[in-house]
C-alpha positions in Angstrom: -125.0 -124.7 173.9 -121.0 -124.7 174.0 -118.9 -123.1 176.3 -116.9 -120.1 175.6 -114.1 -120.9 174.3 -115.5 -123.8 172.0 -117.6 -121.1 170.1 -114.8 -118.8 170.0 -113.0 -121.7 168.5 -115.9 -121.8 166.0 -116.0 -118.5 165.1 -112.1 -117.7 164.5 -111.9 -120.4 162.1 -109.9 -119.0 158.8 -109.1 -115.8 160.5 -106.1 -114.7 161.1 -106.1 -113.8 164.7 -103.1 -112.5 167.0 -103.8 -112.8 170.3 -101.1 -109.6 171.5 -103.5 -107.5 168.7 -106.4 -108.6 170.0 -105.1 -107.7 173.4 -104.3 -104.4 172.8 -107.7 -103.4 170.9 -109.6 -105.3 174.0 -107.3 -103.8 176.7 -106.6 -106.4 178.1 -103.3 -108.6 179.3 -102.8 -110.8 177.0 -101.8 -113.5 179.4 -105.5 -112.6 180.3 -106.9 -113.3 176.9 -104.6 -116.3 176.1 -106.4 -118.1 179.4 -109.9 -117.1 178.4 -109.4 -118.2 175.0 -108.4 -121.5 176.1 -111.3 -122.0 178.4 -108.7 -121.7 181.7 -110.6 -118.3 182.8 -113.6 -116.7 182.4 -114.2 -113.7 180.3 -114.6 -111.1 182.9 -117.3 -108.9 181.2 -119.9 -108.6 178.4 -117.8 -105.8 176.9 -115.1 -107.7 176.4 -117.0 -110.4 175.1 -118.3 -107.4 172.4 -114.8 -106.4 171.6 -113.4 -109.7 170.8 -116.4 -110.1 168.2 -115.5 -106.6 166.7 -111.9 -107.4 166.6 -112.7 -110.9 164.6 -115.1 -108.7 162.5 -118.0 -111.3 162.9 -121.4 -111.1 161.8 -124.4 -110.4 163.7 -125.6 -114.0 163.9 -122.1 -115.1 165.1 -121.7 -112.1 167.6 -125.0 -113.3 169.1 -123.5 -116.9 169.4 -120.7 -115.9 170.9 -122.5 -113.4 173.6 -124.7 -116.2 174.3 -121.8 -118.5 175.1 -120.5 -116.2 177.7 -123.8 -115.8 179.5 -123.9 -119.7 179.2 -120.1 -119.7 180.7 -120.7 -117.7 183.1 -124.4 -118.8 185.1 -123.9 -122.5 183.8 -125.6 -124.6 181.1 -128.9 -125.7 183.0 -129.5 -122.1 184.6 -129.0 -120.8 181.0 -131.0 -123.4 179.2 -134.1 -122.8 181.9 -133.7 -118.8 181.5 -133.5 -119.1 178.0 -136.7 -121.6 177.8 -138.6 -119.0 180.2 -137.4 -116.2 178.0 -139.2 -117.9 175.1 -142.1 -118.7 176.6 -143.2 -114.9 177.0 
């Protein structure tokens, strides 16, 4: 699984993305968003993490991608990896 920003990388391929517009629709700063689309900060919130994949318009498969990058981001690969195998398990 990727971090963050790598998927996001992924996933805004071909589209044409402006990162003040994105801002705005997200509220957020986009000094904010710049960072966390670079992989300097965090994405603060699932919510945001929802917006951003509205904004880009993506489909569900890629939303879930992306969603599941941020929990990855957030808890850390091998906490995610063992929660995910524990999850599929039941």
């Amino acid at each position: 699984m990727k971090e963050f920003a790598e998927v996001y990388e992924e996933v805004s391929q071909g589209k044409s993305v402006r990162v003040y517009e994105m801002a705005d629709f997200c509220q957020i700063a986009p000094q904010s968003l710049y960072q966390i689309l670079n992989g300097k900060r965090k994405p603060t919130s699932r919510d945001l993490v929802l917006r951003i994949a509205e904004y880009l318009q993506l489909r569900p498969k890629e939303r879930e991608k992306l969603v599941n990058s941020y929990f990855m981001t957030i808890i850390g690969k091998d906490v995610y990896i063992r929660r995910k195998s524990v999850t599929n398990f039941f």
